[in-house]
C-alpha positions as CSV (number, residue, x, y, z in Angstrom):
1,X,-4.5,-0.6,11.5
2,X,-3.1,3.1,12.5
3,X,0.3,1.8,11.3
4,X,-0.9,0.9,8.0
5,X,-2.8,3.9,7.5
6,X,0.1,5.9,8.5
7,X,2.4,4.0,6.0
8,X,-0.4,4.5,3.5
9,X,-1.4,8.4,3.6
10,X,3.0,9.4,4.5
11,X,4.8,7.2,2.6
12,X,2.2,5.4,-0.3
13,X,0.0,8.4,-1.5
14,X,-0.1,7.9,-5.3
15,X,-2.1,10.6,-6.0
16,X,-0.1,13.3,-3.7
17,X,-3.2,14.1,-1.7
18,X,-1.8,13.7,1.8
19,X,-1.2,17.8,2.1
20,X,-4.7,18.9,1.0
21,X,-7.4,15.4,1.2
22,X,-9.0,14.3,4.5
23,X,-7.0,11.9,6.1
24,X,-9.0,9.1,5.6
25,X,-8.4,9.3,2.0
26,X,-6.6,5.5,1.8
27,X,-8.3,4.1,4.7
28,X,-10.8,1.8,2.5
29,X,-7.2,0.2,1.5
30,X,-6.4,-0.5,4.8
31,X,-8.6,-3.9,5.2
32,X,-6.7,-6.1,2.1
33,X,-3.3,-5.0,3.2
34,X,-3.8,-5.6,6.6
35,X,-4.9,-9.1,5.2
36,X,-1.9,-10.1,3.3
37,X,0.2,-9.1,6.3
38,X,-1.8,-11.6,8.0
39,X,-1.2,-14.0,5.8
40,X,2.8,-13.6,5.8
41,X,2.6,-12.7,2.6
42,X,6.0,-11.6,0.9
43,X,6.8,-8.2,0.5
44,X,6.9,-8.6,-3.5
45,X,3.2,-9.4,-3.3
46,X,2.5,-6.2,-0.7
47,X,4.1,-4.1,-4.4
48,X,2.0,-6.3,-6.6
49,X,-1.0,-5.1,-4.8
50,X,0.0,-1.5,-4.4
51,X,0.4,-1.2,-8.2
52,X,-3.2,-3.0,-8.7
53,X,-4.8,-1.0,-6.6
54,X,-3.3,2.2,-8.3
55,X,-4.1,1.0,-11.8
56,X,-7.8,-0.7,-11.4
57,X,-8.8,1.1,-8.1
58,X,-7.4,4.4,-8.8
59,X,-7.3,4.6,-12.7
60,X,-4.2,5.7,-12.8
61,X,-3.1,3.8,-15.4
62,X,-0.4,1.3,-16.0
63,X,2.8,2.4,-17.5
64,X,3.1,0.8,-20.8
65,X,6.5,-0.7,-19.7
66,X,5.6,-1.7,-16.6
67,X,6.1,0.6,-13.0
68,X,9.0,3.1,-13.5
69,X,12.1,1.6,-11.6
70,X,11.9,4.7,-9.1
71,X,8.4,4.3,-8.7
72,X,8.4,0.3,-7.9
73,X,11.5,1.2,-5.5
74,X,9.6,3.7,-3.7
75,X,7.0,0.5,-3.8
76,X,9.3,-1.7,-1.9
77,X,10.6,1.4,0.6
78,X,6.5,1.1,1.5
79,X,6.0,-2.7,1.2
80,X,9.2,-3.0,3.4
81,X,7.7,-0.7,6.2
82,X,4.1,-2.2,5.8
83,X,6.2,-6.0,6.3
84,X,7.7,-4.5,9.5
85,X,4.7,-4.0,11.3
86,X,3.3,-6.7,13.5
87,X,0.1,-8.1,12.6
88,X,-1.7,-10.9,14.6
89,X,-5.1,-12.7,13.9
90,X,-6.5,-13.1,16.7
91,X,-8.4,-16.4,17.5
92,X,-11.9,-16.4,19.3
């Protein structure tokens, strides 16, 4: 969970608050990604939900065209370090 949220508030931050917010400001995000790396899920779907969450969480508002092709690389730089992390369910 403190690797995600690092990945989320360093690298992530869509609405450039990680200078001036608290740093807890992405930490409600933390629970569904941490749930899609449980669930192997591939790192184009880790970008799909990124971009969701930006547009119907965040309003920030789709591009008409679809995500820039910076912006959706600087997507996959994040979903890429989010896939390295090492998540485990653990069983009861």
């Amino acid at each position: 969970m403190k690797q995600i949220h690092a990945i989320l508030w360093k690298d992530w931050d869509p609405i450039g608050v990680n200078s001036i917010a608290p740093e807890n400001e992405y930490d409600s995000y933390i629970g569904e990604v941490y749930r899609l790396l449980a669930s192997r899920c591939t790192s184009e779907a880790l970008v799909t939900h990124l971009i969701r969450m930006e547009i119907e969480t965040m309003g920030l508002g789709p591009l008409p065209s679809g995500p820039e092709p910076q912006h959706k690389g600087r997507l996959e730089t994040v979903a890429d370090k989010l896939m390295a992390i090492d998540v485990q369910v653990q069983k009861e």
